[in-house]
C-alpha positions, 0 to 999 in steps of 0.5 A: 381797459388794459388793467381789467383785461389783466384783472381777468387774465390772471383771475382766470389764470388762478381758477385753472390752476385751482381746479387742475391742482383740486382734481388732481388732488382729490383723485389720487386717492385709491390708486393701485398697480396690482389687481390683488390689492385691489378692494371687491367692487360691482364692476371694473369700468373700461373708459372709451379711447380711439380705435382704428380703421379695421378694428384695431383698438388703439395701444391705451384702450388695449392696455386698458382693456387687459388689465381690467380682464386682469381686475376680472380673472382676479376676482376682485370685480363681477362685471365688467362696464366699457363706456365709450364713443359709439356715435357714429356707425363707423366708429365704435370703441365699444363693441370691440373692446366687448369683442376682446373680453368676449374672446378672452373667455368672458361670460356673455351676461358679465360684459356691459356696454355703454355705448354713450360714454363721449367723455369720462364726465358722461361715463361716470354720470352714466355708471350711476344714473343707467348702470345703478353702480355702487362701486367701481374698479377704474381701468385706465392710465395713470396720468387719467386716473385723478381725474376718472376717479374724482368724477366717479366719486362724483357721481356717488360711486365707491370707486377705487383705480388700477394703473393700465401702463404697460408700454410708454404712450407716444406722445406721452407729453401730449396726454399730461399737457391735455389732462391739465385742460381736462381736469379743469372741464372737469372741475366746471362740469361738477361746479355747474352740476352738468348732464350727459349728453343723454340719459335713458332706461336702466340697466342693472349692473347687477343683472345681464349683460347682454340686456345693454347690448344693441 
């Protein structure tokens, strides 16, 4: 019995290590650090990330959120796509990360809200499935960047990504510790071809924005 406990210990050991090193691998392909470099897509997409009490968004979303107006001002996206959790009435990332661009000097009709990206695997199915995304700038950091690439790829997309470090992150071995678990999920969840949480109507990444506002 102990020698089959150990068989599986160490087969599962391997399936972990194969899928953290395979996603990682195949999405670190097309990472940049400047906006001008980057090649023209549909939309730059804005991954969810926790906000605060009172509206405040937290330092990873911010630094997301700024360099995706970055990506925009640069011309190098149309539209701008926040996906994110917004579940529960008292608590929404993507409203206010909308109200950031808005204040920024957005257009309206050029800000897209997906007010059910739970996770990055929903997010990018969602980009595809909802939003009819042919290509993407993905806006996140670094240490996310593999992974957010790999399943947007998945999901049929041309996508390309831009580094949103600005500051250290507190705990900043927490998030790499995470990710190795997240790109496993993330191996299983494309392995088993997984659905979002939930699918809907289309809306057109190529028409206005407000038509996906609530």
């Amino acid at each position: 019995m102990a020698r089959v406990v150990l068989v599986v210990v160490v087969l599962a050991a391997f399936f972990a290590i194969f899928a953290d090193t395979y996603v990682f691998w195949r999405g670190s392909q097309g990472i940049y650090e400047n906006a001008a470099d980057l090649p023209a897509a549909d939309a730059v997409l804005v991954l969810g990330a926790a906000v605060y009490r009172g509206g405040r968004m937290s330092a990873i979303l911010t630094d997301r959120a700024a360099t995706a107006l970055e990506v925009y001002h640069a011309g190098k996206a149309k539209k701008i796509l926040i996906s994110g959790d917004h579940s529960q009435n008292n608590y929404d990332e993507v409203n206010i990360a909308k109200d950031f661009f808005l204040q920024n000097g957005v257009p309206a009709e050029d800000v897209f809200v997906d007010y059910a990206g739970f996770n990055t695997y929903d997010s990018a199915t969602r980009a595809k499935e909802i939003f009819q995304a042919g290509s993407l700038i993905v806006a996140t950091q670094e240490f996310h960047l593999p992974r957010a690439l790999y399943l947007v790829r998945h999901a049929g997309i041309t996508s390309h990504g831009i580094k949103a470090d600005r500051r250290p992150y507190n705990p900043g071995f927490y998030n790499t510790w995470r990710e190795n678990g997240a790109r496993v999920k993330a191996f299983w969840r494309v392995l088993f071809n997984d659905s979002p949480r939930f699918l809907g109507e289309a809306i057109p990444i190529t028409g206005d924005g407000r038509a996906s506002w609530d």
